[in-house]
C-alpha positions in Angstrom: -15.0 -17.5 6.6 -14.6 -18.4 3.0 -13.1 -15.6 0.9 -12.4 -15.4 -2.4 -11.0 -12.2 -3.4 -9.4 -11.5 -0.2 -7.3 -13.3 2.7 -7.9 -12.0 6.5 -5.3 -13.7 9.5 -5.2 -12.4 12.5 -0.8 -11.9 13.5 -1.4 -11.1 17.3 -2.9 -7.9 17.7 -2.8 -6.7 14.2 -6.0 -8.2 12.0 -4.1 -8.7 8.3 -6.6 -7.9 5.0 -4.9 -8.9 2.0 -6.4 -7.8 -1.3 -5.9 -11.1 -3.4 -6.5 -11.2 -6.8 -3.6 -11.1 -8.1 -5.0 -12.0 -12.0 -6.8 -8.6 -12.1 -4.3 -6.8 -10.0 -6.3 -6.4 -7.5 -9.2 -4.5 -8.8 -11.7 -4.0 -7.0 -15.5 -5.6 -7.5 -18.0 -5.4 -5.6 -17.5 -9.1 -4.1 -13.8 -8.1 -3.0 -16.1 -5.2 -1.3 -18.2 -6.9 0.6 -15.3 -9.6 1.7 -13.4 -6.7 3.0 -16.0 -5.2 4.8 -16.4 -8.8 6.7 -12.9 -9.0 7.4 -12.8 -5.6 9.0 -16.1 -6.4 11.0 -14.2 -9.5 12.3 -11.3 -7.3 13.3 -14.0 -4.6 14.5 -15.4 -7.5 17.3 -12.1 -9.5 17.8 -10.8 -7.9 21.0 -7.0 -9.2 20.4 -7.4 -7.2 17.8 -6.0 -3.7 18.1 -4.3 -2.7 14.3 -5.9 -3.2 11.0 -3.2 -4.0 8.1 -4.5 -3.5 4.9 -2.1 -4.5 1.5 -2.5 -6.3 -1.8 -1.1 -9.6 -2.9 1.7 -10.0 -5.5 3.2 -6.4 -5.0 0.3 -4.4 -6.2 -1.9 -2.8 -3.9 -4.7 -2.1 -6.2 -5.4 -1.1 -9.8 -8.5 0.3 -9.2 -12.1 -0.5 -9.5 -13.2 -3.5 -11.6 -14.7 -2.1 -14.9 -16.6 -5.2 -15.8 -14.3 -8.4 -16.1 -16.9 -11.2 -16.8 -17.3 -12.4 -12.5 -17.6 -9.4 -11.6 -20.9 -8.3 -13.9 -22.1 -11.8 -12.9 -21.8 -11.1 -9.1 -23.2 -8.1 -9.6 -26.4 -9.1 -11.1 -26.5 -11.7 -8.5 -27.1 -9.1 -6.0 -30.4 -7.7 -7.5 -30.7 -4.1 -7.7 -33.4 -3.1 -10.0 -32.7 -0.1 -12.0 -33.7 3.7 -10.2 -33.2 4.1 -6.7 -31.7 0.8 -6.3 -29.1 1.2 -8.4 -28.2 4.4 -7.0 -28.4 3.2 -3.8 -25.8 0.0 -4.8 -23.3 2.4 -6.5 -23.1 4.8 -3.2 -23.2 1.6 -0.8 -20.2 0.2 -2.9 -17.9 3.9 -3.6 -18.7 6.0 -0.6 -20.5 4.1 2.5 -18.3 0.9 2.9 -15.0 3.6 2.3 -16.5 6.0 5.2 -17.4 3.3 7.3 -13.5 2.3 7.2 -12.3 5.2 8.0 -14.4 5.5 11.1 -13.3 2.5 11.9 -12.9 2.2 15.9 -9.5 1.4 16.0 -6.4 2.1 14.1 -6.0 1.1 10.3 -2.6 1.3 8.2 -2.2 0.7 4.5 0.8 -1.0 3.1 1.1 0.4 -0.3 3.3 -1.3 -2.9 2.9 -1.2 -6.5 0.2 0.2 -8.1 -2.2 2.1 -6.6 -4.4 3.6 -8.6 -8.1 5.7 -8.5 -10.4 3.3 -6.4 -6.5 2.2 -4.6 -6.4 5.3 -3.7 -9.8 6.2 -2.3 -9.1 2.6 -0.4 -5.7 3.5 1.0 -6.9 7.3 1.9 -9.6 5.9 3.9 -7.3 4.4 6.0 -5.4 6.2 9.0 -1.8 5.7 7.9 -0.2 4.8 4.8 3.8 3.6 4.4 4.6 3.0 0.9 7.4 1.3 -0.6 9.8 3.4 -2.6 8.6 1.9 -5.6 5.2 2.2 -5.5 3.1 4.5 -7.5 -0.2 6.6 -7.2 -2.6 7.7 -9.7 -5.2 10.5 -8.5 -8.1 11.9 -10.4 -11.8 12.5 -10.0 -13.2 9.9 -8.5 -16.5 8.3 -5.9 -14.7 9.2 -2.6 -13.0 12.0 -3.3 -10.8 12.7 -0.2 -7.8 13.9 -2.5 -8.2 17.5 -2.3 -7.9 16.4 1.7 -5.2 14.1 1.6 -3.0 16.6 -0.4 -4.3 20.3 -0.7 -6.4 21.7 -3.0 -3.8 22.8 -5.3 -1.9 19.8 -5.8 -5.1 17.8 -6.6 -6.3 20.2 -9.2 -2.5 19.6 -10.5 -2.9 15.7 -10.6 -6.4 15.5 -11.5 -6.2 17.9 -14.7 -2.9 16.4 -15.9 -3.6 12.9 -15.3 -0.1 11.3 -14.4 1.3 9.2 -12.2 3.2 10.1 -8.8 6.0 8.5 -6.8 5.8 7.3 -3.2 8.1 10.3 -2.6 6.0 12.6 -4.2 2.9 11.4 -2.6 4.8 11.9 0.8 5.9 15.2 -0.1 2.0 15.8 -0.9 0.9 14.5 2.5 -1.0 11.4 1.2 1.9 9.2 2.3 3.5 8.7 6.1 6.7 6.7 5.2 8.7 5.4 2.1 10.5 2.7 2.1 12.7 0.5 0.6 10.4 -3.3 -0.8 12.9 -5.0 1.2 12.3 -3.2 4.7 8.3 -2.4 4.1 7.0 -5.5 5.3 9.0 -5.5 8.5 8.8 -1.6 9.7 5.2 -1.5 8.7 4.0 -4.9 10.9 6.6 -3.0 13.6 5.1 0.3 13.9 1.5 -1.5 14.0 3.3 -3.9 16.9 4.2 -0.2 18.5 0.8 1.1 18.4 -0.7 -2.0 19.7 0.8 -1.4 22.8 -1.2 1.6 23.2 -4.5 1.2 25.5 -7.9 1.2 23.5 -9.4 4.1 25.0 -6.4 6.3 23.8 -6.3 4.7 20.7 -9.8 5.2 19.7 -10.3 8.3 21.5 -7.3 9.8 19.5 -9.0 8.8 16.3 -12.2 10.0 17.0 -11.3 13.8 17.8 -9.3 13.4 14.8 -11.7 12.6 12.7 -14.1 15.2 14.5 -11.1 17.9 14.0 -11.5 17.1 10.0 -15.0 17.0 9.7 -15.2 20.0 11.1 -13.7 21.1 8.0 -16.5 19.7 6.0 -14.9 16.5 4.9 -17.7 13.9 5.0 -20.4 16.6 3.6 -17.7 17.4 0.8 -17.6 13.7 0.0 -21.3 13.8 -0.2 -21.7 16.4 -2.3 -19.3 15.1 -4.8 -20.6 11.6 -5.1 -23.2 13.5 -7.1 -21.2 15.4 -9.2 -19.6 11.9 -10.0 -23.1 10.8 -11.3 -23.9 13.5 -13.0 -20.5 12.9 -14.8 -20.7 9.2 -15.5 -24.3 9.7 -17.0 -23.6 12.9 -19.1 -24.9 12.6 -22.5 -21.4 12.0 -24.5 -19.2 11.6 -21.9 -16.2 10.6 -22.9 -15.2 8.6 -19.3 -14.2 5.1 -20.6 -11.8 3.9 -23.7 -13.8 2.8 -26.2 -14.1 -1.0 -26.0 -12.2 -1.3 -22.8 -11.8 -1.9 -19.3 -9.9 1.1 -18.7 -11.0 5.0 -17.7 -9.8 7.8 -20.6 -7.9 9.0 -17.6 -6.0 6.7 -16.7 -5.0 5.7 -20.1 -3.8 8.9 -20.2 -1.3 8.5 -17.3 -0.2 5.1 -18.7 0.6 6.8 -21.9 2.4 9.5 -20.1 4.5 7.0 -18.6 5.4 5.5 -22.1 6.3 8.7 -23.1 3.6 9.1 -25.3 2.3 12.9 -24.3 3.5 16.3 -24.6 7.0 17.0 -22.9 7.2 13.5 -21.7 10.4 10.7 -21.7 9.3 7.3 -21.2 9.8 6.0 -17.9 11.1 2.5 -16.7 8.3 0.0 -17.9 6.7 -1.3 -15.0 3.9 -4.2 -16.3 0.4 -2.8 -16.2 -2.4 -4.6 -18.2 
């Protein structure tokens, strides 16, 4: 298949998605969507197929969503959704369908995290089963389409990280529950492919059994009606009369500028840290 914003090999019996586009750090459009959503449907029917991989090209996982570079407003108009229902139906397709649908996925699914990865990184990685995370790697959490944070690290942390705005450590997101393992860039690669190698060995019936009663133990809990119900809330935010969700005259969230700031130093209480390149 001919992808563009993505790469999909199969190693054995892991099925490899790479994120790749490593010009817009891989932020995600709805064309990178809809190319990983093929790949993992070729995993989903590929029988040698018993891991999904999922990692970004060029160390960085993910910045987040694409907030209008020129291809992807093009694509998007390509695709045709009149305004109304449409629309609406396009936006939930693209920020909580394809996301649930992955993390039903039948059979096991890891995300190697390095880098950024930040908002719609994080709703990507989440959805996944497993996440190892190099030492180096950073998260960014705040209110966003598939909001699985309070889930993925307690209620009380995620009103912490979400009202504040900063970033977070692979440590910290371990210590938070988001993250399995953190590990040093050099030995990520190898112990990630190893553990999926490990797992692999498992029989398919256990393995997607397993994940299925999981997955029932948690919604159980409420967690696909609570992502429901806060995929409106989202609209209702994005379309509030003076809303103050984007920089002026930017491709960037007032959120997350403000956690790039705080990493320059530039809020209350705040050194700078290291600079790490972020555009």
């Amino acid at each position: 298949m001919d992808f563009q914003h993505i790469l999909y090999v199969v190693d054995g019996p892991i099925g490899v998605i790479t994120m790749n586009r490593p010009s817009r750090r891989n932020a995600q459009g709805y064309r990178m969507l809809d190319e990983l959503d093929q790949a993992f449907e070729l995993a989903r029917h590929d029988e040698a197929v018993r891991v999904v991989l999922l990692r970004g090209s060029d160390g960085v996982f993910s910045t987040g969503h694409d907030l209008g570079t020129p291809e992807e407003v093009e694509y998007r108009k390509s695709l045709g959704a009149k305004p109304g229902i449409q629309t609406y139906d396009q936006f939930k397709h693209y920020n909580l369908d394809l996301l649930v649908r992955w993390r039903n996925f039948p059979k096991p699914t890891i995300a190697m995290v390095e880098g950024y990865c930040i908002y719609a990184g994080w709703m990507l990685a989440a959805a996944m089963d497993v996440v190892f995370a190099a030492d180096d790697a950073e998260f960014l959490a705040g209110f966003v389409e598939y909001m699985s944070i309070p889930w993925d690290i307690g209620i009380r942390r995620a009103k912490e990280l979400c009202f504040e705005s900063r970033f977070i450590s692979a440590e910290e997101a371990a210590a938070y529950g988001l993250v399995n393992r953190v590990l040093a860039p050099a030995d990520l690669e190898r112990e990630t492919f190893a553990w999926a190698r490990r797992v692999a060995e498992n029989t398919p019936e256990a393995l997607r059994l397993s994940k299925i009663q999981m997955n029932k133990a948690q919604d159980a809990q409420g967690f696909t009606q609570a992502l429901e119900d806060s995929l409106g809330d989202y609209q209702a935010m994005l379309h509030m009369p003076g809303s103050l969700h984007r920089m002026e005259n930017e491709r960037r969230l007032h959120t997350v500028d403000l956690a790039v700031r705080g990493k320059r130093g530039d809020r209350f209480g705040l050194t700078p840290i290291p600079p790490k390149e972020f555009n």
